[in-house]
N, C-alpha and C positions, 0 to 999 in steps of 0.2 A: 139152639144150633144155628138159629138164621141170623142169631145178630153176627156168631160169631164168623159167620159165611161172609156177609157181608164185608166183615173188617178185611178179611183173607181175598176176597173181590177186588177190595179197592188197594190193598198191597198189591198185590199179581199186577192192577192196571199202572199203577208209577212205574214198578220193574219193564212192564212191555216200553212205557214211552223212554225211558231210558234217563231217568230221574235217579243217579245213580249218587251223589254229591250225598252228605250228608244233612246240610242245610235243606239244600231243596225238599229231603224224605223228610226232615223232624216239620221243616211248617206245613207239608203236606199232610201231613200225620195230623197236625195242630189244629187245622182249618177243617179236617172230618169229625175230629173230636166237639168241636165246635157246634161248627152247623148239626150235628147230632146232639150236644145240651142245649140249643136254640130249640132246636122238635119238642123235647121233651119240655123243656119250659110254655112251650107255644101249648101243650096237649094240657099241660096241669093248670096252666091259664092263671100262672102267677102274675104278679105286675113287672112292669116295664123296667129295663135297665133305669132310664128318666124316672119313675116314680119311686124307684128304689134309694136314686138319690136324693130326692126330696126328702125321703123318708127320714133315711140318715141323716140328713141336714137338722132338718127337726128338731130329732133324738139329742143330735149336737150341742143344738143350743139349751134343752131343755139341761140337759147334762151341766152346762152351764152357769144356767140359774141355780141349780140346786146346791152345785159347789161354792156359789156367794150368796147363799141363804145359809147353808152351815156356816161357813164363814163369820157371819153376823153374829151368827149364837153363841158363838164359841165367841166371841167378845165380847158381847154383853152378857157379862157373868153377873150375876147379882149380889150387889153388897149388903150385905148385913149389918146392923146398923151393934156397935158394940154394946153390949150390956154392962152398967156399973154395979 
């Protein structure tokens, strides 16, 4: 009930200052939603936006490699020498 108070808190506070446009309410809405998945990431002590792209990077290349390693295999088929 208290998150959803919460949510209901920070609506009522736009409608008081008078953030009535629709833009203004959907990033205002965007930047609560935000800074509340930053908390929760901050509590579960994931890694970093930055380390998550390294991460990916990584993964990237390795993905990479492996696609011209198949690659190779699949070319060098092995011939068979024919039998008389």
């Amino acid at each position: 009930m208290s998150k959803s108070k919460f949510v209901i808190d920070k609506l009522a506070k736009l409608f008081e200052q008078g953030l009535v446009s629709y833009k203004d309410l959907s990033s205002e809405i965007l930047n609560i939603l935000r800074s509340k998945r930053d908390e929760f990431v901050f509590r579960m002590k994931l890694s970093s936006k930055e380390e998550t792209e390294v991460l990916a990077k990584r993964i990237e290349k390795l993905e990479l490699k492996i696609e011209k390693l198949e690659k190779r295999k699949i070319n060098k088929k092995i011939k068979r020498a024919k039998r008389f």
